[in-house]
Every structure is written in C-alpha cells, then in structure tokens.
C-alpha positions in Angstrom: 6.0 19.4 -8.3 7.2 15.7 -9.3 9.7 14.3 -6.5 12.6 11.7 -7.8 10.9 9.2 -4.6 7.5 9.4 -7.3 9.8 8.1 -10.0 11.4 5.2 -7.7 8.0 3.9 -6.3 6.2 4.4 -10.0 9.1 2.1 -11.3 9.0 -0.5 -8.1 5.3 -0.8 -8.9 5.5 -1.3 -12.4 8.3 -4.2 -11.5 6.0 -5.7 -9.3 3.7 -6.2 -11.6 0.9 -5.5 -8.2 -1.1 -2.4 -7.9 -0.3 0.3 -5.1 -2.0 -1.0 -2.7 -1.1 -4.7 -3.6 2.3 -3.9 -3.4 2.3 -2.0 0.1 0.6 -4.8 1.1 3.3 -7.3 -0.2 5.6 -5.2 1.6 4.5 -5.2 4.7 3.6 -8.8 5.0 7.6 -8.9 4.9 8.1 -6.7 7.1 8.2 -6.4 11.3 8.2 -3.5 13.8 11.3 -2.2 15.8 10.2 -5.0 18.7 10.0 -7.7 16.6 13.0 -7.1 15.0 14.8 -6.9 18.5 12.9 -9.9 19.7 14.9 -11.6 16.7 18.0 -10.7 17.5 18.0 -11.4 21.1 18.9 -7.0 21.8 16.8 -4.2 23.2 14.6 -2.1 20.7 17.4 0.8 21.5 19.8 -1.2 19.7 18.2 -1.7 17.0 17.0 1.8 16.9 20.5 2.7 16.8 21.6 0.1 13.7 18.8 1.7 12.1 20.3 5.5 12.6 23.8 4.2 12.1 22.5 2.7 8.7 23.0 -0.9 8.9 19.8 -1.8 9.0 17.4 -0.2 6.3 13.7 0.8 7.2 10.6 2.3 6.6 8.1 4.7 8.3 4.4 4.4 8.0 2.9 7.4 10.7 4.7 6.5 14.0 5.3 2.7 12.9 9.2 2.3 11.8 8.7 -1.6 9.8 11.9 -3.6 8.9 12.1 -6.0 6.1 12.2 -9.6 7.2 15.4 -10.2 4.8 17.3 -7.1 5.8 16.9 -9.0 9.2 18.6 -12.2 7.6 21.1 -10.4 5.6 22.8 -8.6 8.7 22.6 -11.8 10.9 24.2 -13.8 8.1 26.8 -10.8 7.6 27.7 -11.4 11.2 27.2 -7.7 11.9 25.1 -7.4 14.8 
C-alpha cells in the first residue's frame, strides 16, 4: 500500500538534492530535543510539551526522541508567542 507521507518525503528528498540518509541527517543537525528547546526558551520541558500538543510548535518523533527544528524555535520567539 503507498501512503500520501511516501509521496511528501520522496518529493522533500528529491528537493534536497541529498540522499535519505543525507537528508535525515541534515535534518537533525537542525534540530534539538524537548530539553534543549526548553533550555532556550528559559520554560520547563512541560511547556513546551504542551506548545507542541497545542500545535505552535511543529515536531518530529524518531523512537522515544520528540526533535524540534532550530528555526521553528526562532520563528515562535520572533512571533512573540511563547
């Protein structure tokens, strides 16, 4: 069975002009965990947690690792919004 998500990451790969692994890898390298993302905006992992649930801050999930893109980080302190 072929899943729309398939489609999305095909295209972001072909984009990046990177393999699969190459472009994980790019990814992650720009990214930071639940703690370090708190640790940057001076709050509790909850509350992050909870901008996560409520949406306002976009994320991904590798196993039990929740990683948050460095610029999402910049884009909702320069918004003002936590």
């Amino acid at each position: 069975m072929n899943h729309p998500i398939f489609a999305t990451i095909d295209a972001m790969l072909e984009a990046s002009g990177l393999g699969h692994s190459d472009y994980v890898a790019a990814r992650l390298d720009s990214s930071v965990t639940v703690r370090d993302a708190a640790a940057r905006f001076g709050v509790g992992t909850r509350c992050v947690t909870k901008w996560i649930a409520q949406g306002r801050l976009p994320s991904l999930k590798i196993g039990g690792r929740r990683l948050i893109r460095v610029s999402d980080i910049h884009k909702l302190i320069k918004e003002g919004s936590p």
